[in-house]
C-alpha positions as CSV (number, residue, x, y, z in Angstrom):
1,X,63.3,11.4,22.2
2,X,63.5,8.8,19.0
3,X,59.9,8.5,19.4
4,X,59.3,12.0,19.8
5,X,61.4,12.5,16.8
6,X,59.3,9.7,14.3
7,X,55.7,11.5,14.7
8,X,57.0,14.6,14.3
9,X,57.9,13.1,11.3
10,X,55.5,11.7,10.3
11,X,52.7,14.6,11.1
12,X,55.7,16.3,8.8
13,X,54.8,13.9,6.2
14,X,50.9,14.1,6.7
15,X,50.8,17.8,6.2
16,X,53.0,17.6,2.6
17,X,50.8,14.5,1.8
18,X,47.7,16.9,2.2
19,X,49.1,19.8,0.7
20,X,49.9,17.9,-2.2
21,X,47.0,16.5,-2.8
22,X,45.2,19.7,-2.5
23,X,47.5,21.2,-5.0
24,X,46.7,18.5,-7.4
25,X,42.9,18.6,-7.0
26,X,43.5,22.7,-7.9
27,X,45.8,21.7,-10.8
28,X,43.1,19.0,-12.1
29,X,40.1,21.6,-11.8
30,X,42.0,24.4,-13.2
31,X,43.2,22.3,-16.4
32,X,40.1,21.2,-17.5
33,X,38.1,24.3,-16.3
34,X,40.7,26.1,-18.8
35,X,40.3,23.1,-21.6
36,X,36.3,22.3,-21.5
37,X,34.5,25.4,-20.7
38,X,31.1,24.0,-20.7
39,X,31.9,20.9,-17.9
40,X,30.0,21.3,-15.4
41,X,30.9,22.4,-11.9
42,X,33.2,19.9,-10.5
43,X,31.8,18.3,-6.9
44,X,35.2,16.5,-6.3
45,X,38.7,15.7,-7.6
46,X,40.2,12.5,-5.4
47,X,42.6,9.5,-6.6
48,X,40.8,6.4,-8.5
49,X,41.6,3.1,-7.8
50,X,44.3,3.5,-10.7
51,X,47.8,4.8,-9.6
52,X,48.3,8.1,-11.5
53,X,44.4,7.9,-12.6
54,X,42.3,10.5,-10.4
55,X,38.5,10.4,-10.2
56,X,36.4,13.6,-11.1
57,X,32.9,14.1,-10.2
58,X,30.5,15.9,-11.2
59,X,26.6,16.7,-11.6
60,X,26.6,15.2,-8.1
61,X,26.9,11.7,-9.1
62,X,28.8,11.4,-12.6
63,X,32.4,10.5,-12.7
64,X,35.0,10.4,-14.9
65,X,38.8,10.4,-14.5
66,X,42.0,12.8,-15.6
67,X,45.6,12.1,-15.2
68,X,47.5,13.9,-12.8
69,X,47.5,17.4,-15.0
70,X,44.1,17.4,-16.5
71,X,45.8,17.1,-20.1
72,X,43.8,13.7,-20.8
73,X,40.4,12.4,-19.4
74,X,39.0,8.8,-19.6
75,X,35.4,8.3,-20.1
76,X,34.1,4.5,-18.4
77,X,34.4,2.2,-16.3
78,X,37.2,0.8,-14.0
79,X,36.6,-2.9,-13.8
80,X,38.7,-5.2,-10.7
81,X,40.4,-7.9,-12.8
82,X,40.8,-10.4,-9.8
83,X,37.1,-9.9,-8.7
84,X,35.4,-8.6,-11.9
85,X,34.2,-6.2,-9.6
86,X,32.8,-3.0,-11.6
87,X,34.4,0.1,-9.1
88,X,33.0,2.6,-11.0
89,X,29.4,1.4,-10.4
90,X,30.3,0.4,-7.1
91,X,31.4,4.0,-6.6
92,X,28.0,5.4,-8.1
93,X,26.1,3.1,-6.0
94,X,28.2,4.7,-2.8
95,X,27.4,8.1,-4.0
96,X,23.3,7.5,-5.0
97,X,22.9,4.8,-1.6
98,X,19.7,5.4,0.2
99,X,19.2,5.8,3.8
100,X,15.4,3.5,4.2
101,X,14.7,5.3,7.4
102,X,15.2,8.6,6.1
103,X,13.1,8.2,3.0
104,X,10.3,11.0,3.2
105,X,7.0,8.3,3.9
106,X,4.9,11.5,3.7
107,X,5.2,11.4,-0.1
108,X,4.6,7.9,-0.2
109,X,1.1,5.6,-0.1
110,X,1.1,3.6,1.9
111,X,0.0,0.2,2.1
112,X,-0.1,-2.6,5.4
113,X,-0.3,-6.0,5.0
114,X,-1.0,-8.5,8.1
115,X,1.3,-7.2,10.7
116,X,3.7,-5.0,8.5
117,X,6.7,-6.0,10.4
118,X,8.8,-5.8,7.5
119,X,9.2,-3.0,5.0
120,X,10.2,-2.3,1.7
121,X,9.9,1.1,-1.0
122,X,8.9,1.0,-4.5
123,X,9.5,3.9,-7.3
124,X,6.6,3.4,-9.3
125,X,4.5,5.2,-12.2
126,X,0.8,4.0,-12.9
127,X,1.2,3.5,-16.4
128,X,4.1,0.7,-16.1
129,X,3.7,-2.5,-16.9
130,X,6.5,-3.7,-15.1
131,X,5.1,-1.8,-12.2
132,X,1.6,-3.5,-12.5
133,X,3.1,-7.0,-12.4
134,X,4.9,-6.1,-9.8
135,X,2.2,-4.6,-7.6
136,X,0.2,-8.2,-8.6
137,X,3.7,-10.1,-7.1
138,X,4.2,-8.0,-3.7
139,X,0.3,-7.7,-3.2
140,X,0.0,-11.3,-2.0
141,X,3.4,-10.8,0.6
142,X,2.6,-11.5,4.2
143,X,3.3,-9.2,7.0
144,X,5.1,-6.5,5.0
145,X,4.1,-2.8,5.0
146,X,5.1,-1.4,1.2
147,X,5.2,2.5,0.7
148,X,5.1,3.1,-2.7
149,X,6.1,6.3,-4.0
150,X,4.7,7.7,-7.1
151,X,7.1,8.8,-10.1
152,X,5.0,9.9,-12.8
153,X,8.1,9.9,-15.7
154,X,6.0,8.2,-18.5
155,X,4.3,11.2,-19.6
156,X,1.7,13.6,-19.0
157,X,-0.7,10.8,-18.4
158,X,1.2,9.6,-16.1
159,X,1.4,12.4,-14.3
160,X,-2.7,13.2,-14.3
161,X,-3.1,9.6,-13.0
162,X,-0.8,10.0,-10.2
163,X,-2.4,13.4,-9.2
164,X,-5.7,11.7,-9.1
165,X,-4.4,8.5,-7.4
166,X,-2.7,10.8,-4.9
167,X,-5.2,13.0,-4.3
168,X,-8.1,10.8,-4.0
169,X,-9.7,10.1,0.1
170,X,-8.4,6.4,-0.3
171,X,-5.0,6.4,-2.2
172,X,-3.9,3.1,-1.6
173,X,-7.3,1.5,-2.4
174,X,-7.4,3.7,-5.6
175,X,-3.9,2.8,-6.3
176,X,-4.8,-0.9,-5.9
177,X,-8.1,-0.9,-7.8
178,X,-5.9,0.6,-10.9
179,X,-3.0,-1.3,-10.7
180,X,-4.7,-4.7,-9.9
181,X,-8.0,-4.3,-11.4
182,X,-7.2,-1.7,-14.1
183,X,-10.0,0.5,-12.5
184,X,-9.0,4.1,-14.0
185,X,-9.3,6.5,-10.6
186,X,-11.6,8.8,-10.6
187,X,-10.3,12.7,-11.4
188,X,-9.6,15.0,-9.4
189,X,-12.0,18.0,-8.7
190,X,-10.9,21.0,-7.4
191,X,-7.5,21.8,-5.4
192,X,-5.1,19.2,-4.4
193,X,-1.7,19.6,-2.7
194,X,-0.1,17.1,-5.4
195,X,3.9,18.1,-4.5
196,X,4.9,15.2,-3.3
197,X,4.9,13.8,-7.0
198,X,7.2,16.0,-7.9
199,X,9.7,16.0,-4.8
200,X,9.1,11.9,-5.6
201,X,10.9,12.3,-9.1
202,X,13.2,14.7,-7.3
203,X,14.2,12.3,-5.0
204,X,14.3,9.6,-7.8
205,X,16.8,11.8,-9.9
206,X,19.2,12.5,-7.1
207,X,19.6,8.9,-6.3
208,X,20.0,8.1,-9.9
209,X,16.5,6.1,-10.3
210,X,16.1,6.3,-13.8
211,X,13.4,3.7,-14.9
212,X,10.6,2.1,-12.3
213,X,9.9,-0.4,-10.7
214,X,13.2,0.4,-8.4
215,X,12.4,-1.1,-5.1
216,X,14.5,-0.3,-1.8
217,X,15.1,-2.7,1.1
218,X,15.4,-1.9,5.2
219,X,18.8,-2.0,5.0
220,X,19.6,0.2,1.9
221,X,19.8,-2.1,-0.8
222,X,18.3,-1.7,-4.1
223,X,17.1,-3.5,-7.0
224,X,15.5,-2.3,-10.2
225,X,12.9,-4.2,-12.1
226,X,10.0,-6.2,-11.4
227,X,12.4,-8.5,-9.4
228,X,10.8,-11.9,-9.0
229,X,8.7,-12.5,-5.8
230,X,11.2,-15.5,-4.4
231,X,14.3,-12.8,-4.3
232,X,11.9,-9.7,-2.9
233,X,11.4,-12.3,-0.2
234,X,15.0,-13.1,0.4
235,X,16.2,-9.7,0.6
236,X,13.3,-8.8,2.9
237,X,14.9,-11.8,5.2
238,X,18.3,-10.3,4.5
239,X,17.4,-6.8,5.6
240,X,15.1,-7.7,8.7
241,X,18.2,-9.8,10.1
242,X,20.7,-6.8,9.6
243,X,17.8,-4.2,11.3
């Protein structure tokens, strides 16, 4: 009977928990829907790390944080004193992570080298630099197959290139020549399904990939930059022995 009587309450004390905390997600949205007219849709109200502090996101990834009554918002970051950890980004990292195997490798070139055992991505644009020394470092890896998806975001050139790279019989030879050899491909005549470069910056944008090279592992993790070759190989042994 005592026992019988100490989940009922406690499912008694699940139920307010919940209803209190939906009440205070309504309460958050409806202050600062009331108080800033032009935020944008809000994707989620839950509590922060911060007692009292509650995290609001928006715009899919961006966050931001209210007290308890929406009267007062907070614009930043929440950093971990005893591990100097940075939540916030930890959190936006959480919210933007990439799935490897459910990247779309139709939109992608790409390229086999020796056995191709391991993998890796790469979120490039042909006018890069950082891209093209890149391309030079990972060219000479061994037994790795690289898809490289193009995100023209450096112009209209950049965008021309990519449609001619992407369009040409050999893309991954053409995409080679250019970035290794500086060969400029060859345009494109006549029609070309060139979509996948735009569902590529789609992609980029919804995982928050704002500048390239940003280069994804097999098991999820991401670095941006022309990372040196010595750590590309690491975290390829790091994500083959997690797979």
């Amino acid at each position: 009977m005592k026992t019988t009587t100490v989940r009922l309450a406690l499912a008694a004390a699940a139920v307010i928990a919940c209803g209190s905390a939906a009440a205070q997600e309504a309460a958050i949205r409806k202050a600062l829907a009331e108080r800033l007219p032009t935020m944008p849709k809000i994707d989620e109200v839950r509590p922060s790390p911060i007692a009292g502090l509650y995290e609001v996101r928006y715009g899919g990834t961006e966050i931001l944080y209210a007290d308890a009554k929406g009267e007062y918002i907070v614009q930043g970051a929440i950093l971990d004193t005893k591990t100097l950890t940075n939540l916030t980004e930890a959190r936006q990292d959480q919210l933007t992570a990439i799935d490897f195997a459910k990247l779309p490798f139709k939109d992608a070139i790409t390229l086999r080298q020796g056995s191709g055992k391991r993998q890796l991505a790469v979120f490039v644009d042909p006018n890069c630099g950082y891209c093209k020394r890149f391309e030079r470092d990972i060219a000479g890896l061994k037994d790795v197959t690289i898809h490289a998806f193009l995100m023209p975001i450096l112009g209209p050139d950049s965008n021309a290139k990519s449609r001619d790279i992407w369009c040409n019989k050999d893309p991954a030879k053409t995409w080679r020549a250019w970035m290794l050899d500086g060969v400029v491909p060859p345009k494109t005549m006549g029609a070309c399904d060139a979509n996948a470069l735009a569902r590529n910056v789609a992609l980029g944008q919804r995982h928050r990939i704002n500048g390239t090279p940003a280069v994804v592992f097999e098991d999820g993790t991401r670095k941006p930059g022309a990372i040196p070759i010595d750590q590309v190989e690491k975290l390829l042994a790091a994500a083959s022995r997690k797979s």
